[in-house]
C-alpha positions in Angstrom: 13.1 25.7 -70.5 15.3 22.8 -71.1 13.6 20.0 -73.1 15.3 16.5 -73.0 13.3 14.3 -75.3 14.3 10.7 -75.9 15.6 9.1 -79.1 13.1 7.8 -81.1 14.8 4.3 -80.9 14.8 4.5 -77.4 10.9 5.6 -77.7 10.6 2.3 -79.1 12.2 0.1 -76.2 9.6 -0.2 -73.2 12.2 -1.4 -70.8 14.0 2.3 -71.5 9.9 3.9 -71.6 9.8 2.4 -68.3 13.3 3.8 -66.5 12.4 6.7 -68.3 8.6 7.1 -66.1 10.9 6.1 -63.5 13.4 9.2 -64.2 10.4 11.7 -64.6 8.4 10.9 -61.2 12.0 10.8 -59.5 12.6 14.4 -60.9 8.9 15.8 -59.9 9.8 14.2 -56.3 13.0 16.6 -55.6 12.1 19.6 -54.9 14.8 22.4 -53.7 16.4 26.2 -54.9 19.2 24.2 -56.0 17.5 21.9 -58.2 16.2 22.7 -61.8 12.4 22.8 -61.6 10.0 19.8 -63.4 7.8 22.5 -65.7 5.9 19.4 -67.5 6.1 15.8 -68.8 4.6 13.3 -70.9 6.2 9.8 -70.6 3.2 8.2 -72.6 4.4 10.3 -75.6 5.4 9.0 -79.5 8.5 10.3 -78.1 8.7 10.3 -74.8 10.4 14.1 -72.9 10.9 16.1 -69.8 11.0 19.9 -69.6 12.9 21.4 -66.5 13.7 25.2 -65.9 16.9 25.8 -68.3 20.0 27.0 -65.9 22.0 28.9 -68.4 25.7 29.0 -66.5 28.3 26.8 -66.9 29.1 23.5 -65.4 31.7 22.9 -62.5 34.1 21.4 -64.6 34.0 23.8 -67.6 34.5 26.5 -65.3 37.3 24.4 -63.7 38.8 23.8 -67.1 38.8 27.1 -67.9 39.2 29.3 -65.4 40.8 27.2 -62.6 40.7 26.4 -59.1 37.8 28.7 -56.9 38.0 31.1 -54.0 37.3 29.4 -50.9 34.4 32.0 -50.2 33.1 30.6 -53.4 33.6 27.0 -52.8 31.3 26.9 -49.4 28.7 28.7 -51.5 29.0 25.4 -53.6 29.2 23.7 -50.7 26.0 24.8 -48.8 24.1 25.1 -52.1 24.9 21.5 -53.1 24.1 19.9 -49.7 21.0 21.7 -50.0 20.2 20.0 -52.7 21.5 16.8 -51.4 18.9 17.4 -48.8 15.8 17.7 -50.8 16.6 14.8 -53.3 17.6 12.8 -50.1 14.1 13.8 -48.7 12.5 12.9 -51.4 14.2 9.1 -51.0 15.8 9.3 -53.8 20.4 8.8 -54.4 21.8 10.8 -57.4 25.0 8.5 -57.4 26.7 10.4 -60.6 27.4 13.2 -58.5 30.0 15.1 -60.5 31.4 18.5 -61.9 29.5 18.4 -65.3 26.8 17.9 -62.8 26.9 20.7 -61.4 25.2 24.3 -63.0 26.7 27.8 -61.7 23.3 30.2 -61.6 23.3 33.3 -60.8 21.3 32.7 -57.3 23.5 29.3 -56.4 24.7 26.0 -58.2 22.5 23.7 -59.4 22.4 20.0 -59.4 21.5 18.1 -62.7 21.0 15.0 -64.0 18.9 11.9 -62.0 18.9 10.3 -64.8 20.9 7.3 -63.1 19.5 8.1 -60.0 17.4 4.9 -57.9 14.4 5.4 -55.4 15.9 4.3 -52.2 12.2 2.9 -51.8 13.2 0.1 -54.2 12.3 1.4 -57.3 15.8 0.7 -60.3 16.6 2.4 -62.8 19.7 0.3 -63.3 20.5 -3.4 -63.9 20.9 -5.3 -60.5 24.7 -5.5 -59.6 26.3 -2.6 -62.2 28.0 -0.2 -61.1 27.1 3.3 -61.8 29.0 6.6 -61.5 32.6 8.5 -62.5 35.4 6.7 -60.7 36.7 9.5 -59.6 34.0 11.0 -57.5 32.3 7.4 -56.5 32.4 6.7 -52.9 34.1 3.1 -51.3 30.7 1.4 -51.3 29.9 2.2 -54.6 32.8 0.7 -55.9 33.0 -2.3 -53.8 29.4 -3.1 -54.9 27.6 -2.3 -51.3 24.3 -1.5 -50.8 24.5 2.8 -50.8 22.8 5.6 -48.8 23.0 9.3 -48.6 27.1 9.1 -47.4 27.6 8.1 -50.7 26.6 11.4 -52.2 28.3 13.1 -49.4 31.6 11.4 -50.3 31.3 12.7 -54.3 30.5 16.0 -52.9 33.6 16.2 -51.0 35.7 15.0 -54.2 33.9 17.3 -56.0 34.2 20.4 -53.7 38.1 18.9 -53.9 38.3 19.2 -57.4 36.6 22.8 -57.1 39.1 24.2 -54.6 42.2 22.8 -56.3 41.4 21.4 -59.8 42.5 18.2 -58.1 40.6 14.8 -57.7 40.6 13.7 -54.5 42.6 10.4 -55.0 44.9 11.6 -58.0 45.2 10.6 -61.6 45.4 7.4 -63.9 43.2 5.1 -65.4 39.6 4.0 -63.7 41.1 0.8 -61.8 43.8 2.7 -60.5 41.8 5.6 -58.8 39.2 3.2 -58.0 41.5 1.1 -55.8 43.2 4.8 -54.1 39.3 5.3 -53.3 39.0 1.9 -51.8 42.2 1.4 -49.9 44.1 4.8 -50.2 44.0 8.4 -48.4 43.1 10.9 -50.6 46.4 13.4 -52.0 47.8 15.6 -50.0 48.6 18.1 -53.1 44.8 17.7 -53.7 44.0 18.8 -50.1 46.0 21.6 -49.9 43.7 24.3 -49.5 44.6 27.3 -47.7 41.2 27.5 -46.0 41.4 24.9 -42.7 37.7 24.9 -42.8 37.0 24.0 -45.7 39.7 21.5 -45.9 38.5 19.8 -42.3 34.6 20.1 -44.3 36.2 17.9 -47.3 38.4 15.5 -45.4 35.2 14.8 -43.0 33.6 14.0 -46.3 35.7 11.8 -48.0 36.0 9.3 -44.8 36.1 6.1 -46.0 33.4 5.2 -42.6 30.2 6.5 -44.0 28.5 6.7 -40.7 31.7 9.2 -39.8 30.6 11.6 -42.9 28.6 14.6 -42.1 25.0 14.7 -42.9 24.0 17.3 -45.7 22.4 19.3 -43.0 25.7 19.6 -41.3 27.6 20.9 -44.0 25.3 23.2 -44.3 25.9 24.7 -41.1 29.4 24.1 -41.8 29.2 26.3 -44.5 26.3 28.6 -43.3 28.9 31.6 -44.4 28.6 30.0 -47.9 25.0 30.9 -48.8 24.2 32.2 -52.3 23.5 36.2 -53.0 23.2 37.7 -55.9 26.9 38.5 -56.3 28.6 35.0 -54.9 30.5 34.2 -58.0 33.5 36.1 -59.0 32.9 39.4 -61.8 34.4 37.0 -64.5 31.5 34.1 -64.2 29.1 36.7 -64.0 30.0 38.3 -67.0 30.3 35.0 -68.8 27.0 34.2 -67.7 25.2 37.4 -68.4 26.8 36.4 -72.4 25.4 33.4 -72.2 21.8 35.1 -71.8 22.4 37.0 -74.3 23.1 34.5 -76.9 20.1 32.6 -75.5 17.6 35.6 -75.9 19.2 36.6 -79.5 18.5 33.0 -80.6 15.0 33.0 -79.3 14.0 36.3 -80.9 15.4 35.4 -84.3 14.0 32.4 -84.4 10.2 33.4 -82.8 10.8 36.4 -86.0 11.5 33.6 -88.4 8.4 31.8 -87.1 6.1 34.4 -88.0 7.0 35.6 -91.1 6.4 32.1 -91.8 9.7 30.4 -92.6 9.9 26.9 -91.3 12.1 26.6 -88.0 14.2 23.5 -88.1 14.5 22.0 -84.5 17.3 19.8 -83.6 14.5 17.7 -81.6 10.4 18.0 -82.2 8.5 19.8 -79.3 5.3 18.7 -77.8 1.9 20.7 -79.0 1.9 24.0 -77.0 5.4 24.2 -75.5 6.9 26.8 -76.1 10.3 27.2 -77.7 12.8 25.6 -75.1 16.2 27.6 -75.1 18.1 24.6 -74.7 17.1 24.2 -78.2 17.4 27.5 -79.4 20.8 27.5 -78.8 20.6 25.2 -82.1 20.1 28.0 -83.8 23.4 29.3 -83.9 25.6 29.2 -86.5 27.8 26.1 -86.8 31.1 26.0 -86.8 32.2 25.7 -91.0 33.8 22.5 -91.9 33.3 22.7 -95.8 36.5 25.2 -96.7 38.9 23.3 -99.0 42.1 24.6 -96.8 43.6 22.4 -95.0 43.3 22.9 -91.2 46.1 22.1 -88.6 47.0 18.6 -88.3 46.7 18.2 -84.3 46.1 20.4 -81.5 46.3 20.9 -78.0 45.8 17.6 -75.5 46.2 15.4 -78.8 49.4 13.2 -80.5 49.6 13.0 -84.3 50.4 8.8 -84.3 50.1 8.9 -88.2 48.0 10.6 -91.4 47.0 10.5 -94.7 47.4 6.4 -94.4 45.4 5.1 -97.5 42.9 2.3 -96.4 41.1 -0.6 -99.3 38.5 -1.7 -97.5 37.0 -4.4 -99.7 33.9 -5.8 -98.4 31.6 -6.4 -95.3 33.6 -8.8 -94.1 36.6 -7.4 -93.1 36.8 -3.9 -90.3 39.2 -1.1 -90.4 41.6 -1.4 -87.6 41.8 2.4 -86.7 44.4 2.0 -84.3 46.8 1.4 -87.1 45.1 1.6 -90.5 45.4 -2.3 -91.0 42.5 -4.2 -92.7 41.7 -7.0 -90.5 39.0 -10.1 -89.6 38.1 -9.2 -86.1 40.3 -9.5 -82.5 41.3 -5.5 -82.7 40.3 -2.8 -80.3 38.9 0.1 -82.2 37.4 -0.8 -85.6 35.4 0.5 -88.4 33.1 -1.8 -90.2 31.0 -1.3 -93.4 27.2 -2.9 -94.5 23.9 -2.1 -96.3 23.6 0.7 -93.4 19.7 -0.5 -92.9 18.4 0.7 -95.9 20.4 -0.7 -98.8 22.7 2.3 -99.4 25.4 1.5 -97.6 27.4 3.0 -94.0 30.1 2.9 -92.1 29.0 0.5 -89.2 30.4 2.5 -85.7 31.8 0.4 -82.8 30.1 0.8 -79.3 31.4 3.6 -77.2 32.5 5.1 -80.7 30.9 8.9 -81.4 31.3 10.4 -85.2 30.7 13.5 -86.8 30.1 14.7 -90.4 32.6 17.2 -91.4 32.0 17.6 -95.1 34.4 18.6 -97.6 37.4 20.3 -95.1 39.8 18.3 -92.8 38.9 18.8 -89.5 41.7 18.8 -86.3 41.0 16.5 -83.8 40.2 19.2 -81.1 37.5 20.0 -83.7 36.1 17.1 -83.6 35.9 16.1 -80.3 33.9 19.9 -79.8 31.9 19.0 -82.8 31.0 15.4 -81.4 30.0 16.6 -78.2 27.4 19.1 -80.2 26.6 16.8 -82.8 26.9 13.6 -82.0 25.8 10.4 -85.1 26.1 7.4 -83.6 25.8 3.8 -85.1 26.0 4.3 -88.5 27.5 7.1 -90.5 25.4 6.5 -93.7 27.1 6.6 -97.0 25.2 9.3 -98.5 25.9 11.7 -95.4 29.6 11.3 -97.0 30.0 11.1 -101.0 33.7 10.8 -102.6 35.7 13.6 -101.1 33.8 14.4 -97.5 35.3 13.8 -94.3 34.0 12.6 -91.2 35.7 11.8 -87.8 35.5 9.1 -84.8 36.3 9.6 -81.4 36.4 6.7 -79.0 34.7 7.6 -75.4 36.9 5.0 -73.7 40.3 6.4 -74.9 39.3 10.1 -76.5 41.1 9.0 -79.3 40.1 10.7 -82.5 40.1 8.9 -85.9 39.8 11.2 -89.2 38.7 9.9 -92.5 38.2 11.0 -95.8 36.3 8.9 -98.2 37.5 8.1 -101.6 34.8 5.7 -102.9 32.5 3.4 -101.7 30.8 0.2 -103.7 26.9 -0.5 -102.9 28.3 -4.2 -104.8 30.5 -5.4 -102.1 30.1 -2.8 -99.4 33.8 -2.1 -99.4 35.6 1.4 -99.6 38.9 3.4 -100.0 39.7 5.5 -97.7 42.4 7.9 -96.0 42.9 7.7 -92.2 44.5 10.0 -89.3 45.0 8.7 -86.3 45.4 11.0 -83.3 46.1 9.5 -79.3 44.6 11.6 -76.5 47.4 12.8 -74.2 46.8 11.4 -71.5 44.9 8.9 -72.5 41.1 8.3 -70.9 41.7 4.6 -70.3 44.2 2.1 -71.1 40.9 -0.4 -73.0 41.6 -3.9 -71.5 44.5 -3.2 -69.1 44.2 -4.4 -65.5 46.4 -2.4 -63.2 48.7 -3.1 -60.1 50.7 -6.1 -59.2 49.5 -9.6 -60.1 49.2 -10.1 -56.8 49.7 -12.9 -54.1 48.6 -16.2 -54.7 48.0 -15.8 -58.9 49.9 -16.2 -62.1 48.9 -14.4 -65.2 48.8 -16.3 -68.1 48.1 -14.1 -70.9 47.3 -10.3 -70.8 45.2 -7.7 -72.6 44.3 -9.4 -75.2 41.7 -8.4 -77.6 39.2 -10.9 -78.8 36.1 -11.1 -81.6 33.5 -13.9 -81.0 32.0 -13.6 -84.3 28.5 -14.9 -83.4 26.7 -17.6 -81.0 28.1 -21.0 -82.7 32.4 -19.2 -82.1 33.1 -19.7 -78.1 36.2 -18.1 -76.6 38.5 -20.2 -74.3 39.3 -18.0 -71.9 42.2 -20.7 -70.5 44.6 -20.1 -73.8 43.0 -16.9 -75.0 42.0 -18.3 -78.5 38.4 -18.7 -80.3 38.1 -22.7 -80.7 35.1 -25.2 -79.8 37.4 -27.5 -78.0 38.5 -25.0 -74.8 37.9 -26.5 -71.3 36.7 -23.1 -70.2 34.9 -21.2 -72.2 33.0 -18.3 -72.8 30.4 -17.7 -75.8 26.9 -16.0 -76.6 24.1 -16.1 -77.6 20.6 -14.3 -77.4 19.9 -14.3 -73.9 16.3 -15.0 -73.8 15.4 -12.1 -74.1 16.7 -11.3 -77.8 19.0 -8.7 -75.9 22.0 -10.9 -76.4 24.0 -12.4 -73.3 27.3 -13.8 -72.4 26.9 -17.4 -72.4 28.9 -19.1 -68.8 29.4 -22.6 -68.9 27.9 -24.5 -65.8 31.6 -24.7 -64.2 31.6 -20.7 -64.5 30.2 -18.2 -62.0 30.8 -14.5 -62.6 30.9 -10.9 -60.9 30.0 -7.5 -62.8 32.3 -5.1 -61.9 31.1 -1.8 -63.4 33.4 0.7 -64.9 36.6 -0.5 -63.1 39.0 -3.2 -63.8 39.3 -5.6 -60.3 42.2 -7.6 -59.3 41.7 -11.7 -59.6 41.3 -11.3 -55.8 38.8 -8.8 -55.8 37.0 -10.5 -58.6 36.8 -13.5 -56.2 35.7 -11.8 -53.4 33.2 -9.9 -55.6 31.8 -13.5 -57.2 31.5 -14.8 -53.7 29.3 -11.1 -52.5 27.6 -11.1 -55.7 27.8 -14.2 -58.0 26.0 -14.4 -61.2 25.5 -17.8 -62.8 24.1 -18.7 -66.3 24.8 -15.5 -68.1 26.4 -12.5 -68.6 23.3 -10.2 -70.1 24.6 -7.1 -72.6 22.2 -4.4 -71.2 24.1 -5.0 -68.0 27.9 -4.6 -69.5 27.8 -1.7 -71.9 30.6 -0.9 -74.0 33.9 0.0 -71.6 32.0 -2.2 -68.6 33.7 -4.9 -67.1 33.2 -8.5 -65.6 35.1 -11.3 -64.5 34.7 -15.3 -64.8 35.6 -18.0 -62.4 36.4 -21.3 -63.7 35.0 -22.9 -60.2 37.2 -25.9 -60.6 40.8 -24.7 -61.2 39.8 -21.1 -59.8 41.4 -19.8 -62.8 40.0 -16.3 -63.5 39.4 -14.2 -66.4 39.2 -10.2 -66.6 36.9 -8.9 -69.4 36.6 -5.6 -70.4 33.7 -5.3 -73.3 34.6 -3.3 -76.1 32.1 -3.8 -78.5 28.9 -5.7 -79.1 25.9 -6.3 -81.2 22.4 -7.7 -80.1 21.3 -8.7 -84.0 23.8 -11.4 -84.6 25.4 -11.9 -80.7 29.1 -11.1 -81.4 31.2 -9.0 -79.5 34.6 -7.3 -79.0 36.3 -8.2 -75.3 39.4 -7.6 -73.7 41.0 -10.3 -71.8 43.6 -11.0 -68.9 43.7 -14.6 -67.6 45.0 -16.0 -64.3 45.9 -19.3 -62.5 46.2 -19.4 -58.9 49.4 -20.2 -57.8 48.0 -23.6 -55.8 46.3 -25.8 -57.3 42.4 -26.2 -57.0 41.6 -29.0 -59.3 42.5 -30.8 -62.7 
């Protein structure tokens, strides 16, 4: 079994309890070959979890990243196997809308389709704040980016940049940051490198697929058909997968067997998560078992590796209070207004920590420097978020940051620390992801007809409720004529605060053009406030200033619901005629 159980400050949230019931009868409604099985639940739990059949081949994408593009033959088995699935969680009125390659299981009898974890009832039933976008850029369909209401097409159209991707290691609509591909998606056809698949078929099946008219897309049932050649067997993925596979099982059932011999000789088994009363060992968690990767050797590892820049190292860092945040970026000790920072605090209990910005991951390393490649694997496995607490990380441990929105990795090795002051020395290396994830704040493209930009990118700290932003000269003051501030929402979940001459439009996880952001405001506008559950970290929105039209991009970078303050990324515009004073 596979045993997802939630965080026990999630546990405590009932809005999360209730998406989380939500998630549970949504899973127990699909029912399919090419679906992992619901084996039991309990959503009224201390801590609520979900235990599904465990799938134990590789995703679509590692295989991808790996081992490269598929056979055809191959692909129409993940074609057929994956409308199949389609199929049944379509039947069951449910959208996945995160279809993807890391969503996809190879098995040894067919793929299998993970993860509904964003998914909505189509009976009316959300799981996700009204008007947010949800799914990867590059396998969302035209409606889903645009905002439009979404029906089964839209999973057809991520399958068929996902059996792209699969056939070519290609996305459909080629590379760059979110807003870019986003607006390829929208407007664009897809690349013809990315189509070039020797199998006409298969590449008519795709291209049918990624029509931008979703009443011209093939039902799941067709693509069956289409593919009806494609059906799993017991030998449908090439001797390699197989093999890797069959290892995989392996290292699953050694795990299990040491660990059930520990148990009864009586030796206390430390789980990475606690199982409900007569479960039995889940395998997902066995895997925990195995050893860790060593990060407490005094030698030195390799500065950088593969997919990573060195930008600089060993850069000493005072940081002398709870005031003031490390810019990582650059090692400079700064007030706020930065992209990527590190803060320090009592950590919640009086000993102090390192205070971790949204969208920021970290891991414990221990005594031995640890490459960025390293860390990114080792953040992915064993991930701390929020606060890295200071006694994780006495004088002469290291620990490491990576960024989701960039994949930027920040290493740090701690000095000292003060419990008086909360401040710290420090050393910092800074590595860039090559390419980069995202370009935070940037708004691509062409101005555009009929706008002027008047500022660009510009990062921005509103230290708490009583500091607005004016969004017209980019600048935290209390005299702006358009501005933006926050405050806690009503609900204590914190809010961005629109002054009654503001509408806005939440845009998801791509940047939109002032143009789009006025055509999204006049689809679907939303007055009064911004909330925070509805922009997370790497989100974005726009604001309308309805008398000049003057427009503002905002990408949020960083927030925090005790105090209200935040971290944004702005680009301002003026139309080019006037509108008012």
């Amino acid at each position: 079994m596979a045993v997802k159980v939630v965080r026990a400050e999630f546990a405590r949230d009932s809005a999360f309890r209730r998406r989380f019931t939500a998630e549970v009868a949504t899973a127990r409604r699909v029912q399919g070959p090419y679906t992992p099985a619901v084996v039991d639940a309990d959503a009224d739990a201390e801590r609520p979890w979900l235990a599904t059949t465990y799938i134990s081949g590789p995703s679509l994408a590692e295989v991808i990243r790996t081992s490269g593009p598929l056979p055809p033959a191959v692909v129409r088995t993940l074609a057929a196997g994956i409308a199949e699935a389609l199929a049944a969680i379509h039947g069951a009125g449910v959208l996945h809308r995160d279809l993807k390659p890391s969503n996809v299981l190879f098995d040894r009898d067919g793929p299998k389709v993970i993860d509904f974890g964003v998914a909505r009832a189509a009976d009316g039933s959300r799981l996700t704040e009204t008007g947010v976008a949800v799914g990867t850029v590059p396998f969302m369909s035209p409606e889903q980016i645009d905002g439009q209401p979404l029906g089964p097409p839209s999973d057809v159209f991520s399958l068929g940049g996902l059996l792209t991707y699969a056939a070519t290691g290609l996305t459909p609509f080629g590379e760059g940051n979110p807003g870019e591909i986003a607006g390829r998606i929208t407007r664009g056809a897809p690349d013809a490198q990315a189509l070039d698949i020797r199998d006409g078929d298969l590449r008519d099946l795709i291209t049918r697929c990624l029509d931008k008219d979703p009443e011209r897309r093939p039902t799941p049932q067709q693509i069956i058909e289409s593919a009806a050649d494609g059906r799993a067997h017991g030998n449908w993925l090439p001797a390699t997968l197989t093999a890797g596979i069959a290892r995989r099982e392996k290292r699953v059932a050694d795990a299990l067997n040491s660990a059930t011999t520990r148990w009864r000789t009586g030796r206390r088994l430390k789980l990475a998560v606690p199982l409900a009363a007569g479960l039995a060992l889940a395998v997902v968690l066995a895997l925990t078992l195995l050893p860790k990767p060593h990060h407490g050797d005094a030698k030195p590892r390799a500065a950088a590796s593969h997919g990573y820049e060195t930008v600089f190292r060993n850069r000493p860092v005072a940081l002398p209070d709870d005031e003031h945040e490390v810019d990582l970026t650059s090692g400079d000790v700064v007030t706020g207004s930065r992209y990527w920072t590190l803060s320090a605090d009592a950590g919640g209990d009086s000993k102090g920590g390192f205070s971790l910005q949204d969208a920021t991951d970290a891991y414990v390393a221990g005594s031995g420097r640890i490459t960025p490649a390293q860390c990114a694997a080792d953040v992915a496995r064993h991930p701390v978020e929020d606060e890295v607490h200071w006694p994780q990380v006495p004088a002469g441990s290291w620990f490491c940051l990576r960024w989701r929105l960039t994949g930027d990795i920040a290493v740090l090795r701690v000095s000292s620390t003060d419990t008086g002051s909360w401040g710290a020395d420090l050393s910092l290396d800074y590595y860039r992801h090559s390419p980069p994830l995202s370009t935070p704040g940037h708004v691509p493209g062409p101005v555009g007809a009929g706008y002027q930009r008047l500022y660009a990118t510009r990062p921005l700290t509103l230290p708490g409720a009583d500091q607005p932003i004016d969004l017209r000269s980019g600048r935290l003051t209390s005299k702006g004529t358009w501005v933006l501030s926050t405050d806690s929402g009503g609900d204590s979940k914190g809010a961005y605060d629109l002054q009654d001459s503001s509408d806005a439009y939440i845009a998801g996880q791509s940047p939109v053009s002032p143009a789009r952001c006025a055509v999204g405001i006049a689809q679907q506008p939303v007055a009064d406030k911004v909330r925070f559950p509805q922009v997370p970290a790497g989100t974005w929105f726009c604001v309308r200033d309805t008398l000049t039209h003057d427009i503002a991009i905002i990408q949020v970078l960083d927030k925090d619901d005790g105090d209200w303050s935040t971290t944004i990324a702005v680009t301002a515009y003026r139309p080019t005629t006037a509108h008012g004073n």
